[in-house]
C-alpha positions in Angstrom: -94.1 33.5 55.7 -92.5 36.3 57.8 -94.7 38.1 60.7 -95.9 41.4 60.5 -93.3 43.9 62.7 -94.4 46.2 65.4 -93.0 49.5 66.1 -91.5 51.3 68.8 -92.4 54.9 68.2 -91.2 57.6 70.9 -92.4 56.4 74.2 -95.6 54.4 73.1 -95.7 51.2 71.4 -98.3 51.0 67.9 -99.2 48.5 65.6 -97.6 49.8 62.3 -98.7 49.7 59.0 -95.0 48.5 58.1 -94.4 45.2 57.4 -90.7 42.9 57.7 -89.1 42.6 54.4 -92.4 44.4 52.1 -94.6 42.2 53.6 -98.4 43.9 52.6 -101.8 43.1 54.4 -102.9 42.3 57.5 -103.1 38.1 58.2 -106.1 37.0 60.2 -106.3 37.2 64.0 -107.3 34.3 66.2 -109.8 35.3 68.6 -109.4 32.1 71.0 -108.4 32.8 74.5 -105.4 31.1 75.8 -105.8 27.6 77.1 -105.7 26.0 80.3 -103.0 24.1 81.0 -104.9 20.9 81.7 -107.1 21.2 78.1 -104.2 21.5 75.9 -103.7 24.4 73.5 -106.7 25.0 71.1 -105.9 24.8 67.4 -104.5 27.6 65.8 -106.4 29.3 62.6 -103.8 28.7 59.4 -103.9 29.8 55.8 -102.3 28.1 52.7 -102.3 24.7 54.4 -100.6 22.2 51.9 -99.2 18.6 52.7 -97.7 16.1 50.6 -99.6 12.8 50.0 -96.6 10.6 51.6 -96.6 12.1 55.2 -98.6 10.9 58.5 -98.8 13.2 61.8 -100.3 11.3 64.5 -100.2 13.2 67.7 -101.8 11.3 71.3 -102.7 11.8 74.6 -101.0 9.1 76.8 -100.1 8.6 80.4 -99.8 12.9 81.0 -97.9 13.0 77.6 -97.9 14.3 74.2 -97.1 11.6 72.0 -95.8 11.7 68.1 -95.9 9.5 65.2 -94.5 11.2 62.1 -94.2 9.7 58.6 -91.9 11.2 56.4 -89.7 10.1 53.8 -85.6 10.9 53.2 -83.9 11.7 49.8 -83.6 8.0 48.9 -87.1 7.6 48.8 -87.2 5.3 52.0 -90.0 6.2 54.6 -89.1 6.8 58.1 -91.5 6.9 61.1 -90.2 9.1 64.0 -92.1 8.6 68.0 -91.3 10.7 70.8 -93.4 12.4 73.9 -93.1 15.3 75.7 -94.7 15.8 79.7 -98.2 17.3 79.0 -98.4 20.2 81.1 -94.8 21.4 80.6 -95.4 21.6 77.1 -98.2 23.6 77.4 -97.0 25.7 80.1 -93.8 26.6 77.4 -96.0 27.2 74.8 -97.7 29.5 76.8 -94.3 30.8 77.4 -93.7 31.9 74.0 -95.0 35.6 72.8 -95.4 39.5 74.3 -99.3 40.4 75.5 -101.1 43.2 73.7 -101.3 45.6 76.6 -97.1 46.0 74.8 -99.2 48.0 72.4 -101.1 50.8 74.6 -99.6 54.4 75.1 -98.1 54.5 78.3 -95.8 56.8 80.1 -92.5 56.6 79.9 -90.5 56.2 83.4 -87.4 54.0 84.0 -89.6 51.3 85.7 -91.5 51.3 83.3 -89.1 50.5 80.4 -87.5 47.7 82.9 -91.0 46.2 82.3 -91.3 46.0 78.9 -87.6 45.3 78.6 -88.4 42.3 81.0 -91.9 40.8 78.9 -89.9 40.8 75.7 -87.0 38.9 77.0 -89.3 36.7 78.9 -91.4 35.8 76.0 -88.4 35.3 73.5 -88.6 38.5 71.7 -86.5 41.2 70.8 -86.1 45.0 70.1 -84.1 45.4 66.7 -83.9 49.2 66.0 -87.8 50.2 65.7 -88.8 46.5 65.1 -90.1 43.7 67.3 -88.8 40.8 66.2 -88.9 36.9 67.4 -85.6 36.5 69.0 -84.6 33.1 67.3 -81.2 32.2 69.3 -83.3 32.7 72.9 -86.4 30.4 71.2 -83.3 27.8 70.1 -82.1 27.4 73.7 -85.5 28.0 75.4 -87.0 24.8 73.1 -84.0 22.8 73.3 -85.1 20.0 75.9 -88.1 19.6 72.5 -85.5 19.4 69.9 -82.7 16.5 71.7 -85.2 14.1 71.0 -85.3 14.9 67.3 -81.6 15.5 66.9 -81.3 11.8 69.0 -84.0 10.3 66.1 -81.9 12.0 63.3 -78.5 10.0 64.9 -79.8 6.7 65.4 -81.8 7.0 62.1 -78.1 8.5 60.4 -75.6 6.3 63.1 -71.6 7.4 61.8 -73.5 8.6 58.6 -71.7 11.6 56.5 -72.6 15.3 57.4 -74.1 15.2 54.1 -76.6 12.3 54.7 -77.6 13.9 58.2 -78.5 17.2 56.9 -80.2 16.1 54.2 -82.7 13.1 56.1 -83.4 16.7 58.7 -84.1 18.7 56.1 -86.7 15.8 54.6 -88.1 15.8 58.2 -88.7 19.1 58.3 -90.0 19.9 54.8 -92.5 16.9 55.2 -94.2 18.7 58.3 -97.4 20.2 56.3 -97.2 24.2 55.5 -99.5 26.4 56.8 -99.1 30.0 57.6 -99.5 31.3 61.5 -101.8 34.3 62.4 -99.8 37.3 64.1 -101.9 37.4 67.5 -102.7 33.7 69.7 -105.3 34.8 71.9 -104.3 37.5 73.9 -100.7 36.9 73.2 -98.8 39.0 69.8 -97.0 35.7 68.2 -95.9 37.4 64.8 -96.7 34.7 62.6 -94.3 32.2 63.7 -94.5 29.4 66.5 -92.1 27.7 68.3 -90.9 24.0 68.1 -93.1 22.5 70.8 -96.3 23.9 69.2 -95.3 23.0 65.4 -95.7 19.5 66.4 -98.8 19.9 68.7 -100.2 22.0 65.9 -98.7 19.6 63.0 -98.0 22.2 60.7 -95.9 25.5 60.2 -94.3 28.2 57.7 -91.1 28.8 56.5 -89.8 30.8 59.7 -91.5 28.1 62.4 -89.4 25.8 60.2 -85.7 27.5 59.8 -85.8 27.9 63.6 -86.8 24.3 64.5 -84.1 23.0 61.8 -82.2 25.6 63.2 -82.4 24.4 66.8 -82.2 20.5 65.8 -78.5 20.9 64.7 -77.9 23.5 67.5 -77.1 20.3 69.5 -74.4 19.7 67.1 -71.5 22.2 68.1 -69.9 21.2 64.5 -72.8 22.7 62.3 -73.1 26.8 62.1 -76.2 28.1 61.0 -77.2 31.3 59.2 -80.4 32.8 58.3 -81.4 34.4 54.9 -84.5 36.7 54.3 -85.8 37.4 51.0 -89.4 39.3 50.4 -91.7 37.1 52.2 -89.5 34.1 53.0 -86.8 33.1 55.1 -85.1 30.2 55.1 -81.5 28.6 56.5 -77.7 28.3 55.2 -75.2 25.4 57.0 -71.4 26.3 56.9 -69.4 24.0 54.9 -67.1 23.2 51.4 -70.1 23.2 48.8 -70.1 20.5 45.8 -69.6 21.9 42.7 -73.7 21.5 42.0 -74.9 23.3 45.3 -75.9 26.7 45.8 -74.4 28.6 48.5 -73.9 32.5 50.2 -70.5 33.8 51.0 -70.4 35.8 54.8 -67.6 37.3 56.3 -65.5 35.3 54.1 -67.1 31.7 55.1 -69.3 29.7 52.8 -73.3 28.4 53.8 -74.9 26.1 51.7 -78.5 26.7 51.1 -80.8 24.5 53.0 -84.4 25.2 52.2 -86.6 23.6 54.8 -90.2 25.5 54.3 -92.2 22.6 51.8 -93.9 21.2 51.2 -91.6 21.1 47.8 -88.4 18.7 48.7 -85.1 20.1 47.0 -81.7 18.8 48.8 -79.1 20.3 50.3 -77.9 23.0 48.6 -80.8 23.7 46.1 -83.2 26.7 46.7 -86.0 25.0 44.7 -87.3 26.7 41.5 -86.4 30.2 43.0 -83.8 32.4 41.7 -82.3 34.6 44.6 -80.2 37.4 43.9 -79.8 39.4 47.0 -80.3 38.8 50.8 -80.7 40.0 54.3 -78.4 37.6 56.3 -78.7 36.9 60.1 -76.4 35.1 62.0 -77.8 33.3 65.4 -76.0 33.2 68.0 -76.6 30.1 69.8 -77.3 30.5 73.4 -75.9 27.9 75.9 -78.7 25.3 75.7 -81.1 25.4 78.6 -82.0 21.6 78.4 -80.5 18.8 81.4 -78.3 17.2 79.1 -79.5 13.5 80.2 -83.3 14.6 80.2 -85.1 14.3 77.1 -82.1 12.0 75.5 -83.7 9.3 75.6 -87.3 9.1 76.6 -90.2 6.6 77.2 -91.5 6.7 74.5 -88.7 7.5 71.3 -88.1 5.3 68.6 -87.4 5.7 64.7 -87.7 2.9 62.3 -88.5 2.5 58.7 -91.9 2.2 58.0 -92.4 -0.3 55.9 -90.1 -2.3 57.6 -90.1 -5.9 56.1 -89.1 -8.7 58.5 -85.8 -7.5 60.3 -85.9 -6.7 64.2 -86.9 -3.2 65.0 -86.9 -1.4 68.3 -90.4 -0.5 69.1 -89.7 1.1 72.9 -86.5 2.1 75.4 -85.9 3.3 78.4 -82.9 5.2 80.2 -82.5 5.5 83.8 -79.7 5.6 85.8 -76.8 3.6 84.0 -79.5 1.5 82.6 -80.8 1.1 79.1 -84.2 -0.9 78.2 -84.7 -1.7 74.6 -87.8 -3.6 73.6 -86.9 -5.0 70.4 -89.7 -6.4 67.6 -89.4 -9.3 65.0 -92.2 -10.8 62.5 -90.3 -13.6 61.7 -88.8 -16.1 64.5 -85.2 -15.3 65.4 -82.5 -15.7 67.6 -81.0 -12.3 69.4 -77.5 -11.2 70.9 -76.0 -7.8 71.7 -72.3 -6.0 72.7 -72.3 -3.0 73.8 -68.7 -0.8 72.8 -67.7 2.4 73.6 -64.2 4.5 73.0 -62.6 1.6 75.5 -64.0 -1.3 72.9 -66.2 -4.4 73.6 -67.9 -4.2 76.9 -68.2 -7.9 78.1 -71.6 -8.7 80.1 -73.0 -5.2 79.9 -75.4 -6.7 77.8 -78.4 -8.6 78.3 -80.8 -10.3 75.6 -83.9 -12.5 76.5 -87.1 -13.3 75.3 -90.3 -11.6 77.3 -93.9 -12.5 75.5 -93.3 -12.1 71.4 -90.6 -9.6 71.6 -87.4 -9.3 73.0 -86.2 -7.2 76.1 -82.5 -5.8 75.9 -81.0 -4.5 78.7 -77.6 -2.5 79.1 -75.7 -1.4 81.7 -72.3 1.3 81.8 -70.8 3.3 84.6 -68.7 6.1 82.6 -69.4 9.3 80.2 -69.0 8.8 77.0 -70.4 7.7 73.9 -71.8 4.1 73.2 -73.2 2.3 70.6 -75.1 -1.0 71.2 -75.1 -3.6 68.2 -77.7 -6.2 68.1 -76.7 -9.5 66.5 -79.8 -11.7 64.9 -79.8 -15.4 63.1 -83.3 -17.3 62.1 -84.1 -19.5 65.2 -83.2 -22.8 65.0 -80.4 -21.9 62.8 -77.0 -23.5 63.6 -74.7 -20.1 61.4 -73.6 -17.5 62.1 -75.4 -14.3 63.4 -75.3 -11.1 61.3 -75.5 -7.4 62.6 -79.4 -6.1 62.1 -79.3 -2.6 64.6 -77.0 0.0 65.5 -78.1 2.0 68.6 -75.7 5.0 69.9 -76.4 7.0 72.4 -74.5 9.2 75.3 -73.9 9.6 78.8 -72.6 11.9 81.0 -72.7 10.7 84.0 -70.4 9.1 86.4 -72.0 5.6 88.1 -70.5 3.3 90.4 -69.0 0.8 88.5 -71.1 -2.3 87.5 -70.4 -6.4 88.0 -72.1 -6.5 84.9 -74.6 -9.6 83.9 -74.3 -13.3 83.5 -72.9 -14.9 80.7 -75.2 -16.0 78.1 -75.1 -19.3 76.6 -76.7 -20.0 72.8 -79.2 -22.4 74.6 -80.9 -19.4 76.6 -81.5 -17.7 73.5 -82.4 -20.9 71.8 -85.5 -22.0 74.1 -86.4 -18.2 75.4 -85.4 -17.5 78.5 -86.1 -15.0 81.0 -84.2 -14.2 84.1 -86.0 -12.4 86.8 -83.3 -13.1 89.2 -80.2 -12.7 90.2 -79.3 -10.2 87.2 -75.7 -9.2 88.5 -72.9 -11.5 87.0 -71.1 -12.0 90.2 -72.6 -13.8 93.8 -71.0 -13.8 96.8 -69.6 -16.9 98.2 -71.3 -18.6 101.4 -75.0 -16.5 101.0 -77.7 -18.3 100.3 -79.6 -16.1 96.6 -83.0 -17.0 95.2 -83.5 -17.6 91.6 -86.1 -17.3 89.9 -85.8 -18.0 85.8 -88.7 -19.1 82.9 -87.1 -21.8 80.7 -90.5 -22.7 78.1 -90.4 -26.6 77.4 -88.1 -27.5 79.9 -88.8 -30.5 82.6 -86.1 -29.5 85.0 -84.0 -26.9 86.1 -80.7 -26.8 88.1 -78.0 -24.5 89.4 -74.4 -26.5 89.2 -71.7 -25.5 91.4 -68.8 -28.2 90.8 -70.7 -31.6 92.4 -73.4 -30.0 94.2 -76.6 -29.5 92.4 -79.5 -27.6 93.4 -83.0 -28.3 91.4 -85.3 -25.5 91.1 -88.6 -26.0 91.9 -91.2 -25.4 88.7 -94.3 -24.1 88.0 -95.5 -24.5 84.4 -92.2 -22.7 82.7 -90.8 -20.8 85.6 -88.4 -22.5 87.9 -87.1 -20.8 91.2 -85.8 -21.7 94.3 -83.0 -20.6 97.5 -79.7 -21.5 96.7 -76.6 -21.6 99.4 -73.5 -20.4 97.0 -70.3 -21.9 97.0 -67.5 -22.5 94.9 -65.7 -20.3 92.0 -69.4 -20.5 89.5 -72.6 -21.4 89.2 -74.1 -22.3 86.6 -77.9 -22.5 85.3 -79.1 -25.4 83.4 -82.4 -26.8 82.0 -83.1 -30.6 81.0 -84.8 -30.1 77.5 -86.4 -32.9 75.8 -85.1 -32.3 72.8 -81.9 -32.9 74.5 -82.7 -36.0 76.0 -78.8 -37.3 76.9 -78.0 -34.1 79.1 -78.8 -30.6 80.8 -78.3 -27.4 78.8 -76.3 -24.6 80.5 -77.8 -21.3 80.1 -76.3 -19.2 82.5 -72.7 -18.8 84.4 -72.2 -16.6 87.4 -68.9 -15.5 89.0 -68.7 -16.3 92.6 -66.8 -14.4 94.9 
């Protein structure tokens, strides 16, 4: 539902009795004070809520975060589970951010300071002058909000990886029409919001209307350079357009001699791309946005602590329930209900990546870590096969993400034989694939069910010492490799080599 609009008249600000679009009445006000930054926003007052049956929002406190679990469901009738976290207090403090204070609304005199001011407050709280009209200025809320909406845009790849324009649009526009409806008052507190709110505070709130909506769709493919959005007002509504050649059964506007097919986001009804629903438009007020350069780090809020997206009811395939980036390092935890056997590659625009990989067992699930030095874009595949089994391993997980920075270039890990994965190891130590000749290195590795332990270097072996299933120990270095391997009863003739280090 569109905001009331406010007036400019002469040199004082009013309240008008003239509404955006033939908007009539007045929408209730919410007579909360604005939070403190420690408590959290209070719940905003809503009218019209509706939600469809399907759809979870779970929204936690954790570790000084804000953390999300959203159920929704795509066009294909498959449920999908997005997680993601934002810091605590810098959530708040840019929802607080958001909005112009009443005192915009008193007579005052006009001087050129004076209009500097208020000039100043609406830019600063993301709105904008339009003839008469105060208006929410989307394209400044788009780049404002955009370290909120990479994580989502981030879900939608690895939820969509190398999937069509088409499917992409159409598993966002699922997303967004699943979020529960429910209509914003004009004023928060203190603070004139309009009857919109911006991305952050849709999820903190778990709910929004149809211009909340078309701005965080809006700003979710703004980190998409490819996708060109346009807005479309009707009475009462408003609602979003994507650039492109429609299919002969979608529903599109011509602009300036370019094509936008209708992509109705405002739910909690679900049509697809390119259907407006069971309403019949004839004419519009169309709105182009103008993106603004992004204000978001563009390797903060990538990939967080705590983002992850995964079917929901998810059968027994591997899933990745956690990861991690820092640095030129990637952590995936990885989950299985039924006993298997993992491996990974890691490629890129160069190809296969040998050794950047690492897969090994830690408690029930699996921990995958990956290493890279350039910028570009990389895609990790994880291989799985039941445990025990002697075939072939299958591809089970795609994982692409990006990186823009430069590192200093990496020795990579050491090679992984089938037995490590077998009997579920874990290496603690050393993780880099290449040792230096003539040093002494401690290792430190947990083999479960083996008796013995030893590094080989041609003739000379060194035993580990063990306690219960870890096995560690110094280890003067020579020769071209060493190699780690475990005496396993089931294996009663001969050692099992895990592990091969370069030595240099």
């Amino acid at each position: 539902m569109i905001g009331a609009a406010k007036k400019w008249v002469g040199g004082t600000m009013l309240l008008a009795g003239v509404f955006l679009l033939g908007l009539a009445g007045v929408r209730e006000m919410n007579a909360l004070a604005r939070p403190y930054l420690s408590s959290g926003p209070p719940a905003l007052s809503k009218t019209r809520y509706q939600k469809n049956k399907h759809t979870r929002q779970v929204m936690k406190r954790v570790d000084g975060e804000y953390r999300f679990d959203w159920t929704f469901r795509d066009h294909k009738g498959r449920d999908w589970t997005w997680s993601w976290g934002y810091d605590f207090r810098e959530t708040n403090r840019d929802i607080e951010n958001f909005g112009i204070p009443n005192w915009m609304f008193q007579p005052y005199r006009v001087s050129p300071e004076e209009v500097r001011k208020r000039k100043r407050t609406l830019r600063e709280g993301l709105f904008r002058l339009k003839g008469n009209t105060l208006l929410p200025d989307y394209a400044r809320m788009i780049s404002f909000y955009s370290n909120y909406t990479r994580p989502i845009y981030e879900l939608l790849r690895r939820t969509v990886p190398g999937g069509s324009r088409y499917e992409r649009i159409q598993t966002l526009m699922k997303f967004v029409q699943d979020i529960p409806y429910g209509i914003p008052p004009e004023n928060d507190g203190e603070r004139v919001i309009s009857g919109i709110i911006p991305p952050p505070q849709l999820f903190t709130e778990g709910w929004g209307d149809c211009d909340s909506k078309a701005v965080l769709f809006s700003a979710i493919m703004a980190h998409d350079p490819d996708y060109e959005v346009i807005y479309l007002f009707v009475p009462k509504h408003m609602f979003s357009a994507v650039r492109g050649v429609p299919r002969p059964y979608q529903q599109f506007v011509t602009y300036r001699g370019k094509k936008y097919i209708i992509a109705e986001t405002v739910g909690p009804g679900r049509p697809n791309y390119g259907r407006a629903g069971n309403e019949v438009y004839r004419r519009f007020r169309v709105e182009k946005i103008r993106i603004l350069r992004p204000r978001a780090d563009p390797q903060r809020g990538l990939i967080s602590s705590y983002l992850k997206s995964g079917r929901s009811f998810q059968g027994k395939g591997p899933q990745i329930v956690s990861d991690r980036l820092r640095g030129n390092r990637l952590d995936l935890e990885i989950q299985s209900r039924s006993p298997v056997e993992l491996m990974a590659q890691l490629s890129s625009r160069r190809g296969t990546l040998r050794n950047q990989t690492f897969m090994q067992k830690r408690g029930n699930n699996f921990l995958l870590t990956v290493l890279f030095d350039r910028p570009g874009t990389y895609q990790v595949i994880v291989f799985s096969r039941p445990k025990g089994a002697s075939g072939r391993y299958i591809s089970v997980l795609k994982y692409p993400f990006e990186n823009r920075k430069s590192f200093p270039r990496t020795a990579g890990f050491p090679e992984a034989y089938g037995a490590f994965a077998k009997v579920g190891g874990f290496l603690e130590s050393p993780m880099s694939g290449v040792l230096r000749r003539g040093t002494t290195e401690s290792f430190s590795v947990k083999v479960p069910g083996a008796t013995k332990v030893a590094v080989i270097m041609g003739r000379k072996w060194v035993q580990l010492e063990r306690r219960g299933d870890k096995f560690f120990g110094q280890v003067p270095l020579q020769g071209r490799e060493a190699m780690v391997a475990a005496k396993i009863p089931s294996n009663k003739s001969s050692y099992s080599v895990l592990l091969k280090y370069r030595l240099r």
